[in-house]
N, C-alpha and C positions, 0 to 999 in steps of 0.2 A: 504494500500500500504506500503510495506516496507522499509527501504531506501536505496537512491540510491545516487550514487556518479559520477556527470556528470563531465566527463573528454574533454575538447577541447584540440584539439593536434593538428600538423601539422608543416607546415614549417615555418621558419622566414617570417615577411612580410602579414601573410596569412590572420590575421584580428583577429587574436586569442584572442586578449588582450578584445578587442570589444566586440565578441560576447561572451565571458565568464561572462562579466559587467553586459549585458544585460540580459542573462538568470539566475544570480544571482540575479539582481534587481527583477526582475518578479515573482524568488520565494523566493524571501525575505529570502535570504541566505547569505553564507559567501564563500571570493577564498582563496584558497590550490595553492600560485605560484609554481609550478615543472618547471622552468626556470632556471637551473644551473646556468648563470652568474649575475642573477638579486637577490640572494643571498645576495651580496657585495656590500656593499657601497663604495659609492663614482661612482662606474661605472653605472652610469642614463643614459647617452644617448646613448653609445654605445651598452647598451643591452635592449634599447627601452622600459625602463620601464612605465607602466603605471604612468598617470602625478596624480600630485600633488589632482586635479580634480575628477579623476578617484577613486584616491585612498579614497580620502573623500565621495565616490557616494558608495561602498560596501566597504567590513573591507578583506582585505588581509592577509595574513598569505607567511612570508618566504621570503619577498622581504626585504632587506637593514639588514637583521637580523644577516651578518660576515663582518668582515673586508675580505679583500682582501688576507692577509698576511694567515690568519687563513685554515687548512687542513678540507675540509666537504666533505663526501663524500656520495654515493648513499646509504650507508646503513645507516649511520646516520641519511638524510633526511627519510628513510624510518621509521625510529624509531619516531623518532618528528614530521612527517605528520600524523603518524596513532594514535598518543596521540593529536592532534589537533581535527584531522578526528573526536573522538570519545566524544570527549568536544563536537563540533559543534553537533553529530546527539543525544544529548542529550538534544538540544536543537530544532534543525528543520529536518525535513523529507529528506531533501535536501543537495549535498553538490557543489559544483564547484570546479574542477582544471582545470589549464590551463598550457600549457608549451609545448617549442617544444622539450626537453631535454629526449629522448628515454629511457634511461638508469632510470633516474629517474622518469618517469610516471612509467613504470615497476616497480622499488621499491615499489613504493604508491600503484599500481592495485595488485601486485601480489607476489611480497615480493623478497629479497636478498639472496643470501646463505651468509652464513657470511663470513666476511673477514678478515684477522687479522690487528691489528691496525699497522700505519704505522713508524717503526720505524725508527724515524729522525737521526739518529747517521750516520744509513747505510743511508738512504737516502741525507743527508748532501755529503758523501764518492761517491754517484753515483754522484751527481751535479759536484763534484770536477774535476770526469773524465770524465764525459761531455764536460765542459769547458776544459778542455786539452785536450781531447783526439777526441771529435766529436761525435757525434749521430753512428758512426759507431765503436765504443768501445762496447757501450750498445747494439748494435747489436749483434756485435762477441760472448759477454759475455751470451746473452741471448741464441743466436742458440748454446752455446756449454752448457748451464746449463737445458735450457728445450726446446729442439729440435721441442717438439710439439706443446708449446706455439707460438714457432716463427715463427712455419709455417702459424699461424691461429692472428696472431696482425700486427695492424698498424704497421709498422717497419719505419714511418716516422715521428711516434708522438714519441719525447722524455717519454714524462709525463707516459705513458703509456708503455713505456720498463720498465721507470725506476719503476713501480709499480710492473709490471709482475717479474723484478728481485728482488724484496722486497717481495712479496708472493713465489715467490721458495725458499729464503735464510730460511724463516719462516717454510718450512715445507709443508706438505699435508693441504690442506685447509678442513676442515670438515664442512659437510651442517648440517647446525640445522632444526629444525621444522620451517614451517613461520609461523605467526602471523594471525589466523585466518582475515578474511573480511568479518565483518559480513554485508555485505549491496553490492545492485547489484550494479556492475560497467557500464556504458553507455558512449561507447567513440562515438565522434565527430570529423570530420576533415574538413576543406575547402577546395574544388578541383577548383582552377584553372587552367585555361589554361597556359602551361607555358611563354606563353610571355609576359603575362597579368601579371602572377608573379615575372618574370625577371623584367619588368617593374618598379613594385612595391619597387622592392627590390633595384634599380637603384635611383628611387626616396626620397626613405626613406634615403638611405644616403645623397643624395642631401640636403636633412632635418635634419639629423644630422649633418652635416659639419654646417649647417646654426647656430644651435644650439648653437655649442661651441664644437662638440665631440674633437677637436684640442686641445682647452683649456685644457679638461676635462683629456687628453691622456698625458698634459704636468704637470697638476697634477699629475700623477701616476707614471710618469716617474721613479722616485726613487725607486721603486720597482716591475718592468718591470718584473723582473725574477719570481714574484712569479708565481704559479701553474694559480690562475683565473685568471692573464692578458695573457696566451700563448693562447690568442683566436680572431677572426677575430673582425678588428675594430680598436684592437689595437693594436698589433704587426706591422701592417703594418703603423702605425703613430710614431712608436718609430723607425720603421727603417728611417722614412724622419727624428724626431730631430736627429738620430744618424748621420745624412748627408749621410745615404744610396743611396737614392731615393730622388726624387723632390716629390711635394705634390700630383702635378697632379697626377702621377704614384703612388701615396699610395693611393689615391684616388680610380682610378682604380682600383688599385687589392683589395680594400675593395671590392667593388663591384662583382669582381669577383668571390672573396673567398666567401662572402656570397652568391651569386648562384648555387657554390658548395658543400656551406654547408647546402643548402636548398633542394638541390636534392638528398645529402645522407637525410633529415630528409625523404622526400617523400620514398625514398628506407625501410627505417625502417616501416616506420607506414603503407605502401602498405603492409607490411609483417605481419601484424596484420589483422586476420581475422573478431575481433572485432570494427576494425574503422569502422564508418559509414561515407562516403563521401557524405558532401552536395556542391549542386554546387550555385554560392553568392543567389543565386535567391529562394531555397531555405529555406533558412536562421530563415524569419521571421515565417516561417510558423512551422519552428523547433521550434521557440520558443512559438507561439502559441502552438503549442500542447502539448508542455513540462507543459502549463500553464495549461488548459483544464484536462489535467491527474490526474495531482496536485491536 
């Protein structure tokens, strides 16, 4: 048998972290985290990292590996997961990733066009007119530099204008070769019912508040603006210290935001005709057989 590289994906909430542990233990392997915000230390509970526990039951790769401050992006990760990737299958038949982060399971399965690095000088100069000017400056700027891009990007996420106007200031993006994959990829996803997921997802905050995510969010405070904290959890805690919002109401729209952010991951990964949707019940009998193959 040749090797394979078993990918679990899906939405927040979905059990991910779980059943990745499990069918690593089983084949005596190692996890590949493709979690964009679990990256960063310091932010544990808001991005549900696997516990302290967890992490001592299999050997991880990618979690607490940046600072928060620090610029990582999907073709980087894709550079350093596939020089991890290729350590680990020199060693076992087997690999595990987990992550609901679209953009970067992609890098890891299938590789990046390249991107030009990002230059902070101009990107410094876009924050600046940001901050004066509004999310609708980097609008204007974008639909008059590249008409096409702006027909086709979020025009409600900063981060991503101001990238999109950093790759036109740069020039033609040119695609290089990718990085062969020498080993079959095997994606996994959890299908629940969505109330049963809403649910879940409703709950697991209730767990993070419990936690300390409040503490954890008044830590960071000082550096709110960087690129990893513009993401759900905590934005919506920095606007209750900023005296935005009351707690209750950051509360809530944590909640909310992440049932929205769970139903675009479902939108992405429906859109993979390689996911396999198991539904919870399912589950053990995945890993049974994953074992048995083996």
């Amino acid at each position: 048998m040749g090797k394979i590289l078993h990918v679990i994906v899906g939405p927040t909430a979905s059990g991910k972290t779980h059943l990745a542990i499990e069918i690593a233990t089983k084949l005596q392997t190692e996890i590949i985290s493709a979690d964009a915000r679990q990256f960063y230390k310091g932010m544990d509970i808001g991005t549900a990292k696997p516990s302290l526990d967890e992490l001592n039951k299999v050997k991880h790769y990618f979690i607490d590996n940046r600072l928060p401050t620090d610029y990582y992006s999907a073709g980087d990760f894709e550079r350093d997961a596939l020089s991890v990737v290729k350590d680990i299958f020199k060693r076992k038949k087997n690999v595990v990733a987990v992550g609901g982060s679209g953009l970067y399971i992609k890098a890891l399965c299938e590789g990046m066009d390249e991107m030009p690095p990002v230059d902070f000088t101009y990107r410094n100069e876009l924050i600046g007119k940001f901050e004066t000017n509004g999310i609708s400056w980097l609008q204007e700027e974008l639909q008059k530099l590249d008409p096409e891009k702006y027909g086709k990007i979020d025009l409600n996420n900063p981060q991503r204008l101001m990238r999109a106007l950093e790759i036109n200031k740069q020039g033609v993006v040119l695609s290089k070769p990718k990085a062969p994959r020498n080993f079959e990829v095997r994606k996994y996803a959890i299908a629940w019912e969505r109330d049963e997921l809403y649910k879940r997802i409703n709950e697991r905050v209730d767990q993070m508040m419990e936690m300390g995510l409040l503490k954890e969010a008044s830590q960071l405070y000082e550096i709110k603006e960087c690129n990893a904290l513009q993401t759900v959890g905590y934005t919506e805690l920095f606007d209750y210290l900023d005296g935005k919002t009351s707690l209750d109401r950051a509360i809530e729209l944590i909640k909310q935001h992440t049932r929205n952010y769970a139903k675009r991951q479902i939108t992405w990964f429906k859109a993979d005709p390689n996911v396999h949707w198991l539904l919870p019940n399912e589950l053990n009998n995945l890993i049974v057989n994953l074992v048995q193959i083996e």
